[in-house]
Structures are given as structure tokens and as C-alpha cells.
KENUDO-316227 format. One line per 8 residues: number of its first residue (from 1); their letters; for each residue z, x, y of C-alpha. Coordinates in pm, whole numbers, m for minus. Last residue first. Example, Ala and Ser with C-alpha at 12.3 -4.5 7.8 and 13.67 -1.06 7.14 Angstrom:
% KENUDO-316227
2) SA) 714,1367,m106; 780,1230,m450
//
This chain:
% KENUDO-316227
498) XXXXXXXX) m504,m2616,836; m675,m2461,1128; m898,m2218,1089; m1202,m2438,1171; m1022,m2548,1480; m1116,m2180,1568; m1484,m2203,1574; m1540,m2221,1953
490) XXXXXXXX) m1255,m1955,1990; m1459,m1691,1724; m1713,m1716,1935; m1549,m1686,2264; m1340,m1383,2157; m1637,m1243,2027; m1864,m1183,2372; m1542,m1114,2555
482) XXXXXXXX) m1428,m840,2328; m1027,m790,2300; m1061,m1059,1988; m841,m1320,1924; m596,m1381,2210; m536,m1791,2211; m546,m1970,2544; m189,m2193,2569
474) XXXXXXXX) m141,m2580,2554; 188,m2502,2409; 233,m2628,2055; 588,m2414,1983; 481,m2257,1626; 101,m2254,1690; 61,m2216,2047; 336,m2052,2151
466) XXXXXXXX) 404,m1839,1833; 60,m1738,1892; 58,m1642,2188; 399,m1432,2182; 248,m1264,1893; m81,m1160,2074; 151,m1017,2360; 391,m815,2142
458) XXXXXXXX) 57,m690,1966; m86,m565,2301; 297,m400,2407; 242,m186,2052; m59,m75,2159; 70,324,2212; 322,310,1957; 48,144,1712
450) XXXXXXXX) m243,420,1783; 31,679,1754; 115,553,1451; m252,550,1338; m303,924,1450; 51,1041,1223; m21,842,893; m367,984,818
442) XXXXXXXX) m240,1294,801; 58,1180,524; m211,984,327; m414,1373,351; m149,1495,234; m101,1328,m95; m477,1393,m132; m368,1749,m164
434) XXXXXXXX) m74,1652,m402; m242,1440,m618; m575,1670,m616; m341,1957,m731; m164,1750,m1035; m544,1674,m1121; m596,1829,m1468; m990,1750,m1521
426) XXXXXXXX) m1155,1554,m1764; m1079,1251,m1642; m1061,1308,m1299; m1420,1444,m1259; m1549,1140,m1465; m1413,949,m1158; m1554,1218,m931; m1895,1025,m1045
418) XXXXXXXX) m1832,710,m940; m1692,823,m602; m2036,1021,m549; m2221,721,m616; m2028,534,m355; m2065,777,m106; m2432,805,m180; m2428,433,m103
410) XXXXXXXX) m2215,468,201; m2412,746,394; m2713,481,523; m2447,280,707; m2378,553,945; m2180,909,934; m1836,909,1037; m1764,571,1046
402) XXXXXXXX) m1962,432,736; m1761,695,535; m1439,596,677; m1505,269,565; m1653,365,200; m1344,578,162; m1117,246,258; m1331,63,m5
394) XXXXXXXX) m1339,314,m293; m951,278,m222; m924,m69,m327; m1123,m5,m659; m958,303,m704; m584,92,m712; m695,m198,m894; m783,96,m1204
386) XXXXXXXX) m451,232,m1136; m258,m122,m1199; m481,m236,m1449; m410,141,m1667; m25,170,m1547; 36,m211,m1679; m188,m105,m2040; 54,224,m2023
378) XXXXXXXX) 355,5,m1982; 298,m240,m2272; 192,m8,m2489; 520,186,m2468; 677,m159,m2504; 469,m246,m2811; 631,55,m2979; 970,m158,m2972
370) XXXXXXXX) 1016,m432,m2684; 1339,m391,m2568; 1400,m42,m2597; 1044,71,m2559; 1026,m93,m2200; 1299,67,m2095; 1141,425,m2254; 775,339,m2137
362) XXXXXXXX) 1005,279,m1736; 1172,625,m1775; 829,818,m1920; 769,946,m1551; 1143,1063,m1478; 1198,1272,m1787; 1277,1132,m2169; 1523,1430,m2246
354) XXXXXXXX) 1675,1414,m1873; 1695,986,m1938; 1804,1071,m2315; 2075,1294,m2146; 2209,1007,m1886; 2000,1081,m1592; 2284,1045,m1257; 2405,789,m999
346) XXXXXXXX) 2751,872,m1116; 2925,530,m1239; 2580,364,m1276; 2474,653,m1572; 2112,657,m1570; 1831,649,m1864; 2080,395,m2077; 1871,89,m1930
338) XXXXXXXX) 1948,m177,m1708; 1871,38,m1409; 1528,137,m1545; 1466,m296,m1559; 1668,m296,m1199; 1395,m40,m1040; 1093,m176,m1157; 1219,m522,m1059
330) XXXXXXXX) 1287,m402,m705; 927,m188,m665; 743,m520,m774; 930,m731,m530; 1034,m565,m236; 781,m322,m266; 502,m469,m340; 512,m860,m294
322) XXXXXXXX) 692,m835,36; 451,m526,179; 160,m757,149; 350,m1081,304; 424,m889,568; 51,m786,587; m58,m1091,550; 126,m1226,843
314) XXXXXXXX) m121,m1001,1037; m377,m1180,924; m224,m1464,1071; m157,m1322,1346; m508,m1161,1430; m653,m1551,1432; m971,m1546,1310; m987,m1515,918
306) XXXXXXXX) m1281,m1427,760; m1159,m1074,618; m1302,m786,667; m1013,m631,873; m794,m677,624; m964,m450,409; m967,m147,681; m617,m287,769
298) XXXXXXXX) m519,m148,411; m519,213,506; m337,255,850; m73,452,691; 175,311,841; 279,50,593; 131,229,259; 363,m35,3
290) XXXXXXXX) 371,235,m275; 365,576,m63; 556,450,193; 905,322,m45; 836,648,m256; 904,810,103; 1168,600,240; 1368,595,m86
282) XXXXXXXX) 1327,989,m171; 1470,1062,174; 1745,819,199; 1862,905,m151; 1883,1305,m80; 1980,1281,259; 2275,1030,111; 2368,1250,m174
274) XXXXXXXX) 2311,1557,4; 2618,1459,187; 2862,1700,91; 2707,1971,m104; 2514,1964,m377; 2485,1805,m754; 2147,1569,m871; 2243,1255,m681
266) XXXXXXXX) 2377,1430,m438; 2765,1338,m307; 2852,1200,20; 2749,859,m153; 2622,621,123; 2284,493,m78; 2473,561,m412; 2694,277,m320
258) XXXXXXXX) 2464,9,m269; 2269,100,m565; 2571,115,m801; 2702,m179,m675; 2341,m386,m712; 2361,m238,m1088; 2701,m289,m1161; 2654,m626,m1066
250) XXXXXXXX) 2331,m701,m1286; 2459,m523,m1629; 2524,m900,m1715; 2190,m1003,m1736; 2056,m728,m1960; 1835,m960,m2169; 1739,m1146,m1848; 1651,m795,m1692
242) XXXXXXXX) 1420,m708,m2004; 1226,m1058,m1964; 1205,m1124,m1586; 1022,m662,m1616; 791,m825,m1892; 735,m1154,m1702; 659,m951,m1341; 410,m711,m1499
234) XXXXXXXX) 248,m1017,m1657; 204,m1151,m1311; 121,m875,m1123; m188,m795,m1382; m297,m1122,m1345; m220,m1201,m1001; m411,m833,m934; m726,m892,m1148
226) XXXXXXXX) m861,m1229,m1023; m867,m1117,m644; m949,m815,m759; m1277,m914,m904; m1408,m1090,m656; m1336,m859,m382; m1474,m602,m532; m1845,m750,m531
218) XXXXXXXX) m1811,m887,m168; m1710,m519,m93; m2017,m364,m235; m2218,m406,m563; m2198,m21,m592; m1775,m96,m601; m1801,m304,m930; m2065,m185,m1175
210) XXXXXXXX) m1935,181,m1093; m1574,101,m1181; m1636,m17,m1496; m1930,218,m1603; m1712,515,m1542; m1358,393,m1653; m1545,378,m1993; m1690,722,m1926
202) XXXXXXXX) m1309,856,m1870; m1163,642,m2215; m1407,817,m2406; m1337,1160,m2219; m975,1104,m2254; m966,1073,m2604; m787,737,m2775; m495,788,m2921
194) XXXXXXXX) m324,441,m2822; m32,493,m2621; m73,868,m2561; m401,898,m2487; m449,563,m2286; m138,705,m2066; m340,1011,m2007; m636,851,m1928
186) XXXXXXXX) m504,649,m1675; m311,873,m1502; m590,1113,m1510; m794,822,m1350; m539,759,m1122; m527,1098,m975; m866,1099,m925; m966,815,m778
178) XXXXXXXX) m719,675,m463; m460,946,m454; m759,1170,m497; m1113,1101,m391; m991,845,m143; m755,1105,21; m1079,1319,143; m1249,1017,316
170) XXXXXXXX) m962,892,474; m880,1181,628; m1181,1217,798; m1189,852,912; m810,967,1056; m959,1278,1217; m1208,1088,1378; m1024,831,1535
162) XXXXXXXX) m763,1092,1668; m1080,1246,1821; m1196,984,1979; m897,848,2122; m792,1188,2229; m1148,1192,2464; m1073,852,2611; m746,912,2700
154) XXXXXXXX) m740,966,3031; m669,591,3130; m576,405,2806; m901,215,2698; m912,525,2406; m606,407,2230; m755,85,2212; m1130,128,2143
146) XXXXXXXX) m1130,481,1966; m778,432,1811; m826,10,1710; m1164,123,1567; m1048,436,1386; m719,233,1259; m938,11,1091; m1236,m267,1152
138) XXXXXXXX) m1574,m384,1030; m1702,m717,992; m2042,m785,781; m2262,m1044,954; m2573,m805,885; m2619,m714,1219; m2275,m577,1246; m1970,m775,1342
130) XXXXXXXX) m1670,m550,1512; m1263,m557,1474; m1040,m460,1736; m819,m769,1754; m826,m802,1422; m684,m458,1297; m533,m469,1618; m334,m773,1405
122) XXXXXXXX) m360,m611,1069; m168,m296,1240; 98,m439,1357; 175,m666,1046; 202,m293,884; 423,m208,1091; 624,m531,1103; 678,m512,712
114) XXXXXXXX) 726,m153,763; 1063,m240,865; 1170,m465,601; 988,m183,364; 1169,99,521; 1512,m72,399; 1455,m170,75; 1321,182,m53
106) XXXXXXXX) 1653,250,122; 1830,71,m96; 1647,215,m401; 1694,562,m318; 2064,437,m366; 2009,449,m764; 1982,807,m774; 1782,1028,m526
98) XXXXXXXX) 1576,1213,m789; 1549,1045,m1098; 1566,737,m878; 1295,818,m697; 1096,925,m944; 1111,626,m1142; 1023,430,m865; 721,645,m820
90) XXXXXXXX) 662,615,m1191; 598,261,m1172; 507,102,m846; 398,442,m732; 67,366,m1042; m44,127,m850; m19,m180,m660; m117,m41,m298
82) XXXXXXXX) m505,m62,m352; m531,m341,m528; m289,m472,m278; m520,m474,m16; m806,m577,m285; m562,m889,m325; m467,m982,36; m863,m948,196
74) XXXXXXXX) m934,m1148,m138; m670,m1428,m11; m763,m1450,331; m1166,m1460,236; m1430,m1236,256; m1709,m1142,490; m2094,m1079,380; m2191,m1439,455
66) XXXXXXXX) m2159,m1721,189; m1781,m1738,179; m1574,m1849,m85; m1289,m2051,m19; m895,m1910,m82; m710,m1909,260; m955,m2171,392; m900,m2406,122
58) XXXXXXXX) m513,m2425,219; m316,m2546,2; m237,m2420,m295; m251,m2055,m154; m108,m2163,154; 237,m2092,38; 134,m1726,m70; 82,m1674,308
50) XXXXXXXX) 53,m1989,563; 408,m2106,391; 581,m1773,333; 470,m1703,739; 639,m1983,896; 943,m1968,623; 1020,m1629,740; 971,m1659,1134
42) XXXXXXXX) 1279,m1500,1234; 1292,m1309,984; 982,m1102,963; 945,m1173,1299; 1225,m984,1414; 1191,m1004,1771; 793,m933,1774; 909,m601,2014
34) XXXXXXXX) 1213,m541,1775; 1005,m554,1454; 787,m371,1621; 1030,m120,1747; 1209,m107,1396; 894,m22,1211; 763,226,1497; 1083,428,1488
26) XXXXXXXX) 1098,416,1053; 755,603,1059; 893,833,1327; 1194,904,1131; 936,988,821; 776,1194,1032; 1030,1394,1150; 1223,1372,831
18) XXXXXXXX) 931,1591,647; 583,1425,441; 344,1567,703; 542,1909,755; 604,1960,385; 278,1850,278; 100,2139,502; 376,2360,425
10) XXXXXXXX) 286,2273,32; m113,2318,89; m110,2627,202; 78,2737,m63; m147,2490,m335; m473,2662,m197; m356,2971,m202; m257,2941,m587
2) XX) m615,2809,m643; m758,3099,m466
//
């Protein structure tokens, strides 16, 4: 059954995860940015400063709120709760076990793109968005597919359905890639580090997740908000640290990654130009599965957030896929670099990089530097970083959840979740990675259909605001599609304002 399961489950995977959907992936990344004519560029010190610029100085980015929504900045750090995790690590390592150093420079590549995607879908995130009775907003690729998608004359019925089947898939992937998986993660690296059994460490993880997520959204929110600067932070002196040591190794590493990227060798022997399929392939994917543009997964967090204009949230987004791939993915990737694990000249493992193996690449870097405390080091980084990474998820599930089958469902969801993270403790979960693996790669194809289909509705919303805001025309903003709460949130929007 189990060996049925994992067949079935590998064409599956293979069809989800192939070059036709990763080449539609990159298609909708290039025509938004084309459609917002390059945004992400264009408009780069516009949204640094009203992103991590505003941080200092703007209280509306950061203040509290005393309804049930959140603010910019928590909407930003349970968002990248959820994408900071454990693929910022040994998915990088992966990669470049696999693909060589070029994976890297593609890793670059479909996270400038995705940058736009993922912009895309915080603004129709916005756009699409709905206020319960209890002041709480709720919004996603189901709402922008069912409302949006669904508007579109005869496609009311494949809006529906496509909304479904994403909440659906939702659901299932939040037990794995976004509990399980990182719980044995966890655990394991706990193990090894420090000794301590996995069923100890499993009913700690137990009590600390469950006193967070069962006090809802507001609850998580508060705590990642504190957890991922910290954790990104200490991550990003460790990784400043090695590289500075290893300064002049810098050159040959950029050359070696720039090189590999068009070598018409593979990484790992083949024919001619495995190399670059190779690279290209393992740098878009590992570059997806850490920063999730596409997916439709972290616009269910952005959605909640108090902001009103869809841009800026949308600006967010950029920001979001900035800080994770292009940041924490690139230092990742030069500290293994800067290590004897891979030989710059060929692209390939040294033989204490094949001894070590790809997921013990960074612990090894680390090691080198930083003796035993490196190893320690890494596993405590892999621990905060997978632990931000089910908190973030046990939102999207609780989403999807409220979807499909009513408010009432999400606190049995929620208890549920707690309890599967005992499950993944105890359990070997290489087959819930890879299942919920596919179910990120089904979730993928309905929410880029939702964007291709809206993407002239997000054009329009840019052009607005980049009128009003960035060329002061006297111009009537687009924030919500909905009459009743595009005039609500308009009367409030000098409130926005900084």
C-alpha cells in the first residue's frame, strides 16, 4: 500500500513539479512584472522605503490593533514564518549538491520574477478580501478564484471549483510541508546536536505550538513578529561572519555561479547540456519552494492584515520574496560556497562534501568555522526556522479550513494540527514531505490561473496607485472590488497615509 502510495504519488509530483509548470510559473512572473513595467525596479526605492524602511517610521506599519486584524509588519513576519524554513537551509544545499553552483543563479532569477507574482497576488489578495461579523478579514487565492475568476462570463462554475480544489489543497499540505515534516526536521536535528530524544523534544514542540495557534491568528502574530527578526538576524551574523573570514574566496564564488548556470556540462556528469537543465531546474524549484511566489499561500496572511491600499500590501510581497530568497537563500549559498564541500573549478562535491551529503553541507560550514558550536549553531537555526514555519502554515490550513467547512471547523482543525505534531515526531515523514510536496505543487496551478486571468485588474490597481501616490494625481483609488467596502475603507484612507 505504502509503496503504491509513493508510485502514485511520484507521477503525481513529477507532473506538478515538471518544466511545464515551472515555465508557467516563470510566464506569469515575467508578465507581471512586464504588465506593472518592472515594478520591482522601477519603483525599488518607493517600495524599500514603505517596506522595511517604514519600519522606523511608520506607526501604522508596526501599531497594534484592537480589532481581530493585524498589522503590516505581523502580516510580513507570520508570511515569512511560513516561508523561512527549513528550504532556506538544506534546500539550498540541495540545490547545489544537485545543480552545482549555477542553481544558485537561477534561484536568483525566479525570485526577481516571482517578486511580481507574488506582489500579484497580495494585491487581489486585497482587492478580494471579506470582513466577517467579528471584524476579522478573510482573503486567499479561493476568494480572488471564486469572486474574480468566477466574474468572468461562463466561468462561474470553474471558479468554484478551482477555489475549492486549492482550499483542499491547502488543507492536506499544511499537515506536511507545513507540520510534519518540520517537526521530524526538528527533532532530528535536536537529536543529533544535543542528544536529546525525539519524543521529549516532540511533546515540547507540542505544548509550544498548541499555546500559540489555539489562541488564533492575533495570538501568532505576536509571536512571529518577534521570532522571525530574531531568528533572521542571528542567521544573517553567523552566515556575515563565515563569509568575512573567507573574503577572498568571493570572486571565484560569483564566477563559479555565473558560469555553472550556462555550463553545457551537468553538474553531476551527462551529456551536453544537462548542466544547464540540470542547474536551471534545481534553481527555480528550490528557489519556489523557499520564497512560495505562486503558490498562493502567504496572501491568506496578507490578506488579514490592516492595511488598505492592495499596493502596498502588495509591496510586501516583494519585499517578502527579497528577504528570503535573495537574501537568506544567497548567504546560505556563498557560506557552503566558501567551504571545501564543492570544487568552484567543476561545480562538483569535493569528497568530504559526498562523505558529509547535501543536508549536513551548511552543519559542516558552520563546523569549520565555528567548531562543535557550529553544528549547534545550525540545528538551533533549523529548529526556530521550522518551528516559524508550522506556525505560519497552521494559519493557511486554518484558512482553507474555514473555507471549506465554516467557522465552527477551525478549532477542531487546530486541535488536530497540534496533535499531528506529535505524529511527526515520532514518525519517519520522508513520505508526508513528498506528498505534501505535491499538494504545494497543486495548489500552484488554480492560483496561477487565477493571476493570468486577473492579471489586467492588478495592472489597473498599480497604475492607480502609482498615480496617486507616486505622481499625486487627483485620481479615485481602487481598494476593494465591493462597493459597500471600497467606500469604507476610502473614508478611512488618510488614516493610511504616512
Amino acid at each position: 500500500m505504502i509503496q503504491t502510495i509513493t508510485n502514485v504519488n511520484g507521477v503525481i509530483n513529477g507532473l506538478v513539479w515538471g518544466w511545464p509548470a515551472l515555465i508557467l510559473l516563470g510566464f506569469v512572473g515575467v508578465l507581471m512584472t512586464c504588465m506593472t513595467k518592472f515594478f520591482q525596479v522601477t519603483h525599488f526605492k518607493h517600495w524599500m522605503s514603505h517596506t522595511i524602511g517604514a519600519i522606523f517610521g511608520d506607526r501604522h506599519v508596526t501599531k497594534h490593533t484592537g480589532d481581530r486584524t493585524i498589522s503590516q509588519f505581523q502580516s510580513l513576519c507570520t508570511a515569512l514564518a511560513a516561508t523561512v524554513g527549513t528550504g532556506n537551509i538544506v534546500g539550498v544545499a540541495g540545490a547545489i549538491a544537485a545543480g552545482g553552483p549555477g542553481a544558485v543563479f537561477w534561484m536568483w532569477l525566479i525570485a526577481f520574477f516571482g517578486m511580481m507574482t507574488n506582489y500579484s497576488e497580495n494585491v487581489l489578495g486585497i482587492l478580494y478580501r471579506r470582513k466577517d461579523d467579528k471584524g476579522e478579514w478573510h482573503g486567499g487565492a479561493m476568494y480572488y478564484l471564486k469572486e474574480g475568476l468566477g466574474s468572468k462570463p461562463g466561468c462561474k462554475g470553474i471558479g468554484t471549483v478551482l477555489a475549492i480544489l486549492f482550499s483542499l489543497f491547502c488543507l492536506l499540505a499544511s499537515f506536511g510541508i507545513g507540520n510534519m515534516s518540520q517537526v521530524n526536521s526538528m527533532v532530528s536535528n535536536v537529536n543529533t546536536a544535543f542528544g536529546i530524544p525525539t519524543m521529549i523534544t516532540g511533546l515540547f514542540l507540542v505544548v509550544a505550538v498548541g499555546a500559540v495557534i489555539l489562541g488564533g491568528l492575533k495570538r501568532v502574530a505576536s509571536i512571529t513578529e518577534k521570532l522571525v527578526p530574531f531568528m533572521v538576524i542571528l542567521y544573517f551574523l553567523g552566515t556575515i561572519i563565515i563569509i568575512a573570514l573567507h573574503f577572498e574566496s568571493i570572486p571565484a564564488i560569483f564566477v563559479a555561479i555565473f558560469k555553472g548556470a550556462f555550463s553545457v556540462k551537468a553538474a553531476a556528469g551527462g551529456g551536453i547540456g544537462a548542466g544547464i537543465a540540470m542547474a536551471m531546474k534545481m534553481g527555480f524549484k528550490r528557489g519556489v519552494f523557499s520564497n512560495e511566489a505562486g503558490l498562493g499561500s502567504s496572501v491568506m496572511v496578507h490578506s488579514s492584515s490592516n492595511v488598505k491600499e492592495p499596493v502596498r500590501q502588495g509591496m510586501w510581497g516583494i519585499f517578502e520574496v527579497f528577504a528570503d530568497t535573495i537574501i537568506v537563500c544567497t548567504l546560505t549559498a556563498i557560506t557552503i560556497l566558501s567551504s571545501d564541500v564543492v570544487d568552484l573549478s567543476t561545480g562538483l562535491l569535493t569528497a568530504a562534501g559526498e562523505e558529509i551529503g547535501s543536508s549536513s553541507l551548511m552543519s559542516y560550514s558552520f563546523s569549520q568555522t565555528f567548531g562543535p558550536l557550529g553544528a549547534a549553531f545550525i540545528a538551533l537555526a533549523i529548529l526556530l526556522f521550522a518551528y516559524s514555519t508550522v506556525l505560519g502554515w497552521s494559519h493557511y490550513g486554518a484558512t482553507a479550513c474555514r473555507y471549506l467547512f465554516g467557522d465552527k471547523a477551525v478549532t477542531p482543525y487546530r486541535i488536530v494540527f497540534v496533535v499531528v505534531v506529535f505524529l511527526g515526531s515520532v514518525m519517519e515523514a520522508q513520505l508526508a514531505w513528498d506528498i505534501s510536496d505535491t499538494f504545494n505543487g497543486l495548489m500552484m496551478l488554480p492560483n496561477l490561473i487565477g493571476v493570468l486571468v486577473l492579471s489586467p485588474v492588478v495592472m489597473e490597481c498599480t497604475k492607480n496607485y502609482v498615480q496617486r501616490r507616486i505622481q499625486h494625481k487627483n485620481v479615485k483609488p481602487m481598494l476593494s472590488v465591493y462597493e459597500d467596502i471600497q467606500r469604507m475603507q476610502e473614508a478611512t484612507l488618510s488614516e493610511d497615509i504616512d
